[in-house]
VODREN-651853 format. One record per residue (C-alpha): residue number from 1; residue in three letters; x, y, z. Coordinates in pm, 1 decimal, m for minus. Example, Ala and Ser with C-alpha at 12.3 -4.5 7.8 and 13.67 -1.06 7.14 Angstrom:
<sites>
1,ala,1230.0,m450.0,780.0
2,ser,1367.0,m106.0,714.0
</sites>
This chain:
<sites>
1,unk,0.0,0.0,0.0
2,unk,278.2,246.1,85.7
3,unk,369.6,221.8,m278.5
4,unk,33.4,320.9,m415.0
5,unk,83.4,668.1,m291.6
6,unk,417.5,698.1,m422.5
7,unk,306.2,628.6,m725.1
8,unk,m17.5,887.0,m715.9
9,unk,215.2,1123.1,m582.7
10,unk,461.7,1067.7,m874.4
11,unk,146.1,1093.7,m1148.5
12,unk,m6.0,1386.1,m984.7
13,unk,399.7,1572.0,m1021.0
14,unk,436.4,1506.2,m1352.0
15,unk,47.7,1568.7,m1477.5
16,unk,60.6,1893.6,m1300.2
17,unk,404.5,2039.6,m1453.0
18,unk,254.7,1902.9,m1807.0
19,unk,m42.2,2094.8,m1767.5
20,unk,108.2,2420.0,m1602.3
21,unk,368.1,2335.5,m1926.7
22,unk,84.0,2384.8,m2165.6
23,unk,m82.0,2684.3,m2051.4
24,unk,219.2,2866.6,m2042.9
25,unk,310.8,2784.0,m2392.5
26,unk,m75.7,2863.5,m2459.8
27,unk,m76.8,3165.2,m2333.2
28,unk,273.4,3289.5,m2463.9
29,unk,249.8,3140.6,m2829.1
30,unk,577.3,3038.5,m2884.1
31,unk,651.9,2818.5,m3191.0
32,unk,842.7,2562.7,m2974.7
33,unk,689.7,2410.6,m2663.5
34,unk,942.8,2527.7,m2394.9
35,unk,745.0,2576.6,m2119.6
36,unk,600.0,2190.9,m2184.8
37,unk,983.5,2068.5,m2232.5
38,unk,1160.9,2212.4,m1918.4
39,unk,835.7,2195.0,m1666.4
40,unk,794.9,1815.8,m1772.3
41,unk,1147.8,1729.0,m1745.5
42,unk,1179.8,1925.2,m1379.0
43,unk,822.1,1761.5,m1266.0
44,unk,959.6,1380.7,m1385.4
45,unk,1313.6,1484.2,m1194.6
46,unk,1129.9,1577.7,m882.0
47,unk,878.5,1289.9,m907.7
48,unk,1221.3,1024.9,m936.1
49,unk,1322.1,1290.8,m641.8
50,unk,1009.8,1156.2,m456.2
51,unk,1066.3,811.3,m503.9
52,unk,1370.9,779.5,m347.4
53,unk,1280.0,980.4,m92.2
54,unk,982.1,773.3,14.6
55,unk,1171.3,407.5,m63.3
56,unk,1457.4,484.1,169.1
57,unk,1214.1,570.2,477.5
</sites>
């Protein structure tokens, strides 16, 4: 069961920096999805972050 929640916790990261991703790119119109590159790449990093955090307890 502990796992569960690290998982939820790791979807929940990464859906959240892809959707904060989008609207940025939305709402600046760039040509290139930045915003949706860097903010899904931090939110996986910090979601691995989260993982190991919550394995070695």
């Amino acid at each position: 069961m502990k796992y569960t929640g690290i998982a939820t916790k790791m979807a929940i990261t990464i859906l959240i920096g892809v959707f904060t991703g989008i609207k940025l790119d939305e709402w600046i119109s760039w040509e290139i999805p930045v915003f949706t590159l860097v903010l899904t790449i931090l939110s996986s990093a910090f979601s691995i972050y989260i993982i190991i955090k919550g394995i070695t307890k």
